[in-house]
C-alpha positions as CSV (number, residue, x, y, z in Angstrom):
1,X,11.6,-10.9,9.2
2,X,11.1,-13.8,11.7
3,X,9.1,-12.8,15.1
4,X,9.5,-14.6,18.0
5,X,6.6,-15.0,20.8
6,X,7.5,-16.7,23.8
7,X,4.4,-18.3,26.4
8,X,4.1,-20.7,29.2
9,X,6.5,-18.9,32.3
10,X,4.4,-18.7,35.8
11,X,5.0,-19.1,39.2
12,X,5.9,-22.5,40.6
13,X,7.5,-24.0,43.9
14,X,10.8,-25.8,43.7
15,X,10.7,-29.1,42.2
16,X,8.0,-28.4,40.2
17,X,8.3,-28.0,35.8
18,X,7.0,-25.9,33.2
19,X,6.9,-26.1,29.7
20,X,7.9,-23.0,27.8
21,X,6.7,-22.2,24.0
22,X,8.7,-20.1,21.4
23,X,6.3,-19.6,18.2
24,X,8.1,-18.0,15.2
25,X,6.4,-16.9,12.2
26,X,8.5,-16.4,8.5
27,X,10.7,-19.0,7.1
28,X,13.1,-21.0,9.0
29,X,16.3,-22.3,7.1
30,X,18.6,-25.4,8.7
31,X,21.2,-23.6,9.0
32,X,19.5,-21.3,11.7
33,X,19.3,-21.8,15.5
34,X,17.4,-21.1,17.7
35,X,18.0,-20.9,21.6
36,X,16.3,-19.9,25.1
37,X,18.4,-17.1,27.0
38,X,17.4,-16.2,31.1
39,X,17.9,-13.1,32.5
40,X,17.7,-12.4,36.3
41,X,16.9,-8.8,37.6
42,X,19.9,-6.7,37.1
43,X,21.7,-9.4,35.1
44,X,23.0,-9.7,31.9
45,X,21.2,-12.7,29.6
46,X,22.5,-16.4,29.9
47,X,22.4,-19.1,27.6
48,X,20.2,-22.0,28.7
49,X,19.7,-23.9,25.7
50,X,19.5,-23.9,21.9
51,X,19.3,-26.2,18.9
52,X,19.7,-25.9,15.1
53,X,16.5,-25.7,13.5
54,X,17.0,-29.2,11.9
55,X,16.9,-31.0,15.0
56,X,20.8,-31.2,15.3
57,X,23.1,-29.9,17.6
58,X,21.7,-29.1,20.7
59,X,23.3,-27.2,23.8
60,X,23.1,-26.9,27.3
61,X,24.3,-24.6,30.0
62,X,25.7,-26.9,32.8
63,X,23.1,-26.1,35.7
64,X,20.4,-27.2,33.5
65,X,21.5,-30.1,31.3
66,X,20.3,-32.5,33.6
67,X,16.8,-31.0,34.2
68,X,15.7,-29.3,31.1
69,X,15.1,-30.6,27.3
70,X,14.7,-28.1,24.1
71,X,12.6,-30.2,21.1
72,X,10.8,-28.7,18.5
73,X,7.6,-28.9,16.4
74,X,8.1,-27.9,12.3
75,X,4.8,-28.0,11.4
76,X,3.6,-25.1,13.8
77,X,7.5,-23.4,13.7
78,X,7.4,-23.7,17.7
79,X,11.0,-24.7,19.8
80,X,9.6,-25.9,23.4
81,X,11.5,-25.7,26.8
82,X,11.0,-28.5,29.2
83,X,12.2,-27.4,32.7
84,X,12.0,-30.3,35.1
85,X,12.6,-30.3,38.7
86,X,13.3,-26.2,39.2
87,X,15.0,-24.5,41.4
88,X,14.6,-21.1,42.5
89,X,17.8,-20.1,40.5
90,X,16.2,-20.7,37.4
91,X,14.0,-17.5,38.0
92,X,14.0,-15.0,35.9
93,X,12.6,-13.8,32.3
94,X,13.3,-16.2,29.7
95,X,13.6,-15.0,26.1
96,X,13.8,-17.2,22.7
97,X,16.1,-16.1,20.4
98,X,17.6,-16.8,16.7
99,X,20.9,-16.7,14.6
100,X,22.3,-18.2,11.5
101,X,24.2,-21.1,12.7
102,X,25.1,-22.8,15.4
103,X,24.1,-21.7,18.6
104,X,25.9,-20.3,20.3
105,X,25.8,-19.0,23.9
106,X,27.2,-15.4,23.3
107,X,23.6,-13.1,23.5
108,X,25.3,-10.6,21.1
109,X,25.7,-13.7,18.3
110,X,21.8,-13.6,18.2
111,X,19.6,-11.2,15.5
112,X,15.6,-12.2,16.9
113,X,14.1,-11.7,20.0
114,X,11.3,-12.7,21.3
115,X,9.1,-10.4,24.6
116,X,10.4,-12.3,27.1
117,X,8.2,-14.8,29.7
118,X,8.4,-14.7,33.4
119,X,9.5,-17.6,35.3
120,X,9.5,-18.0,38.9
121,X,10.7,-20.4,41.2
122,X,9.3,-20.2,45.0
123,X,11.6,-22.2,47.6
């Protein structure tokens, strides 16, 4: 059973970065993804970004693809969100998920979830 434990969310002003973790314990396979999801108070969870566990194949939603970069580290099974220049539309709680395959940006394609970590964005 994999666990997913998200850290690094806070409270910045706009234009500022932030650099989310995702640590995973159990065994990883390359054929699994995983992928960071934001939810917004009283909204249903979007897609920001994923990558298969190999490296290969990663995804961006379109209002971040230009700001923020997934990357991984193998040896301590951690995926890592670099959010650059934010805005206060990326608030919300940010949650690291995993699937076999792909990813994908469909929430309901994913089986792991992490807590959740808070993100805010102040104009």
């Amino acid at each position: 059973q994999v666990q997913l434990t998200e850290s690094g969310g806070g409270l910045v002003q706009a234009g500022g970065s932030l650099r989310l973790s995702c640590a995973s314990s159990g065994r990883h396979f390359s054929s699994s993804a995983l992928a960071w999801f934001r939810q917004a108070p009283g909204k249903e969870r979007h897609f920001v970004s994923g990558m298969r566990w190999n490296g290969n194949a990663p995804r961006y939603s379109d209002s971040v693809k230009d700001r923020f970069s997934i990357s991984k580290d193998s040896a301590s099974n951690t995926v890592y969100l670099q959010m650059n220049n934010l805005q206060p539309e990326d608030t919300g709680l940010y949650y690291c998920a995993k699937r076999t395959g792909s990813p994908t940006t469909a929430a309901s394609d994913y089986t792991n979830w992490g807590q959740g970590t808070q993100v805010t964005v102040s104009a």
